[in-house]
C-alpha positions as CSV (number, residue, x, y, z in Angstrom):
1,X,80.2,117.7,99.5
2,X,79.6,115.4,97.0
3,X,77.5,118.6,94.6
4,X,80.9,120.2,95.1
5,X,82.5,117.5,94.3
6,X,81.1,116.0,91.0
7,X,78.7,118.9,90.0
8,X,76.0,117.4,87.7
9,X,78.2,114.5,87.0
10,X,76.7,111.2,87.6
11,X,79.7,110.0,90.9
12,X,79.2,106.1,89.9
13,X,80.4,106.9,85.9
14,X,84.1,106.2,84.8
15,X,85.9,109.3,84.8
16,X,89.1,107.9,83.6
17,X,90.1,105.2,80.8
18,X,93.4,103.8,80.1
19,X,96.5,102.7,81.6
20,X,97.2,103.7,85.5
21,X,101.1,103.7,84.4
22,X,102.9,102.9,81.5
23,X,107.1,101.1,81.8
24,X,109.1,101.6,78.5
25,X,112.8,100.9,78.2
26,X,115.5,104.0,77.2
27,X,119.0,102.4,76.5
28,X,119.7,101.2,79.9
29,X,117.1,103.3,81.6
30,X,113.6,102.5,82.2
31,X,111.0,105.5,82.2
32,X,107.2,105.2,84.3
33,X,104.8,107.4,82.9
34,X,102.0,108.0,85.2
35,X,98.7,110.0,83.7
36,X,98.0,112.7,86.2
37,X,94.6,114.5,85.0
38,X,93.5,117.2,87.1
39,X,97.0,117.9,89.0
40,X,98.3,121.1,88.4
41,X,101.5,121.2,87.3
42,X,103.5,122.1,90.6
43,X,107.5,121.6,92.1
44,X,107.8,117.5,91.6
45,X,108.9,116.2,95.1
46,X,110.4,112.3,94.4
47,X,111.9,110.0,97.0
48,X,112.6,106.3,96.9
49,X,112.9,104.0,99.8
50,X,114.0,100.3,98.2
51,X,110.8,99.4,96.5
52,X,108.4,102.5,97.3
53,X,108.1,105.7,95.5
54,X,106.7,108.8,97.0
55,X,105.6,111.3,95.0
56,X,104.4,115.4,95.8
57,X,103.5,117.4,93.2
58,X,101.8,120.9,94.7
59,X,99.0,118.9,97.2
60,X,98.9,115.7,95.3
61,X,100.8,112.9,96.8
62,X,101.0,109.1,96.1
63,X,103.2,106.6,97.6
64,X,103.5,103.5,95.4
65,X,105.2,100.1,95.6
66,X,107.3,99.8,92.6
67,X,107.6,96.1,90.1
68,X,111.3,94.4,91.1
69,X,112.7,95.9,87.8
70,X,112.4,99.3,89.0
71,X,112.6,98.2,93.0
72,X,116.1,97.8,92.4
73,X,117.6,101.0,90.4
74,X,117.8,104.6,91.0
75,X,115.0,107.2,90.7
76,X,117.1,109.8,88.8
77,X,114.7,112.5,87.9
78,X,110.8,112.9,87.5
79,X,108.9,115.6,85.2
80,X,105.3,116.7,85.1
81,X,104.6,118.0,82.0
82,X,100.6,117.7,80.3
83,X,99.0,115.9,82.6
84,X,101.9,113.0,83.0
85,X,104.4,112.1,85.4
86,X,107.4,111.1,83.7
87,X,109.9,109.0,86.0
88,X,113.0,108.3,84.7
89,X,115.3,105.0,86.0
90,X,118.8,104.6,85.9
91,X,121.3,101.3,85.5
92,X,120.9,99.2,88.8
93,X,123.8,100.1,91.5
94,X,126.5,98.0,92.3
95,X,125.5,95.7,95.2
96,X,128.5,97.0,97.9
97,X,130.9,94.3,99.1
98,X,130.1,93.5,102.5
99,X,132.4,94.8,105.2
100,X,135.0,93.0,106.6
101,X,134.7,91.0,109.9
């Protein structure tokens, strides 16, 4: 498995350098960028449960626990596009008035 896997590369070499993500600020929106090498670009599959983000694109999937500043607004819309995942955030939602007793 592990020929198949790695070839004649060396298995205990880094294959990848740089940020694992990468938060920048739009306006009011926040967008995660998320390198990707080696996932073929596919149908992007998002959904958000309060702080985790789950992520399908073809037969990759990820599941990741998002910082408090993302935790807390919407997952709009995500893109795959050369090799990175583009996730864009909107404005944080109202908190909804609790119901009346």
């Amino acid at each position: 498995v592990g020929r198949e896997l790695f070839g004649q590369d060396d298995p205990t070499k880094v294959f990848f350098k740089g940020a694992t993500q990468e938060i920048t600020k739009d306006g009011d929106e926040y967008v995660m960028r998320l390198p990707l090498p080696h996932v073929e670009i596919g149908k992007v599959s998002m959904t958000k449960r309060g702080d985790e983000l789950f992520i399908a694109i073809g037969n990759f999937k990820r599941d990741m626990i998002l910082p408090l500043t993302l935790a807390e607004r919407p997952a709009k819309r995500a893109v795959f596009r050369n090799g990175v995942l583009e996730v864009r955030f909107g404005p944080p939602e109202a908190p909804q008035p609790a119901p009346a007793v």
